[in-house]
C-alpha positions in Angstrom: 37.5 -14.0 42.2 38.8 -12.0 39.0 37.5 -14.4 36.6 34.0 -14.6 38.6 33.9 -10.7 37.9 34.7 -11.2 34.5 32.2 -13.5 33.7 29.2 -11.0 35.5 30.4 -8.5 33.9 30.3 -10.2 29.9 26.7 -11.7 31.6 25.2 -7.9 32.1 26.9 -6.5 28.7 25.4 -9.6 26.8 22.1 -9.1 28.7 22.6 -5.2 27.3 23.2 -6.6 23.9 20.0 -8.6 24.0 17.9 -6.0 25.4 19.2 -3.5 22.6 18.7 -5.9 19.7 15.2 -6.6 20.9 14.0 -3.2 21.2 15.3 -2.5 18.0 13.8 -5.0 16.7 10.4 -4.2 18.2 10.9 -1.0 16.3 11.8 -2.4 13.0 8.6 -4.2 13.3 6.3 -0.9 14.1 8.1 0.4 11.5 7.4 -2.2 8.8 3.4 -2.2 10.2 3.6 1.7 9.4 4.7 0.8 5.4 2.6 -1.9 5.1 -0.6 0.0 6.6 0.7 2.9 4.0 0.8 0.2 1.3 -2.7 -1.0 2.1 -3.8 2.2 2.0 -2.7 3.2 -1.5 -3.8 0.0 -2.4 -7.6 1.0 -1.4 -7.1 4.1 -3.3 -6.2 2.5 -6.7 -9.2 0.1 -6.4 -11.4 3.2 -6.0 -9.9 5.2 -8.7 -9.9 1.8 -10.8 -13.9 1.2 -9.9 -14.3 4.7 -11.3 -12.9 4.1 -14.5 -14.6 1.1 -14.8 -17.9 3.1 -13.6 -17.0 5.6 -16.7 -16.3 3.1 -19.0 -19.8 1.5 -18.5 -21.3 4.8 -18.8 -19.5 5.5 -22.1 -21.0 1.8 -23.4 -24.2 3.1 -22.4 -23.7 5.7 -24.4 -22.4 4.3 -27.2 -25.3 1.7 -27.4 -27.7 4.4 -27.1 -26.2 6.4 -30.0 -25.9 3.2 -31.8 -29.9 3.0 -31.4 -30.6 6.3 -32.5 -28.5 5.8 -35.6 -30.4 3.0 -36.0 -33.8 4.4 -35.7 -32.6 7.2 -37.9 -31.7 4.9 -40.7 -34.9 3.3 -40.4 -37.1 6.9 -41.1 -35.0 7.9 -43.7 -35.2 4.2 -45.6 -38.9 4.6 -45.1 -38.7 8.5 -46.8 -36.9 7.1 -50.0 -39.8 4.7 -50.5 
């Protein structure tokens, strides 16, 4: 009868074990979820700050051609003043 007890009693502490390591596993998952939604997140934020620059660097070639085009214009009057 002794060894009958024994073997319940390493039956419920394994069953314990079990039940310990899956809940903490269940945590170490919501865990992970948190970082990864975290990582996602500032992910999202660097693509909007990177669309930005890229919005201001288009603005900037506008720009740029533009001036380019006055100079151009510019150059023309003056060429037409010398003659």
């Amino acid at each position: 009868m002794h060894q009958l007890e024994l073997q319940l009693y390493l039956t419920y502490l394994l069953i314990i074990i079990e039940l310990v390591a899956f809940a903490w596993l269940i945590i170490d998952i919501q865990k992970s979820k948190k970082k990864q939604d975290k990582i996602i997140e500032l992910e999202n934020q660097i693509l909007q700050v990177e669309n930005q620059i890229l919005e201001l660097e288009k603005s900037i070639f506008e720009s740029e051609k533009n001036i380019i085009d006055q100079i151009k214009e510019v150059s023309i009057s003056v060429k037409r003043l010398n003659k």
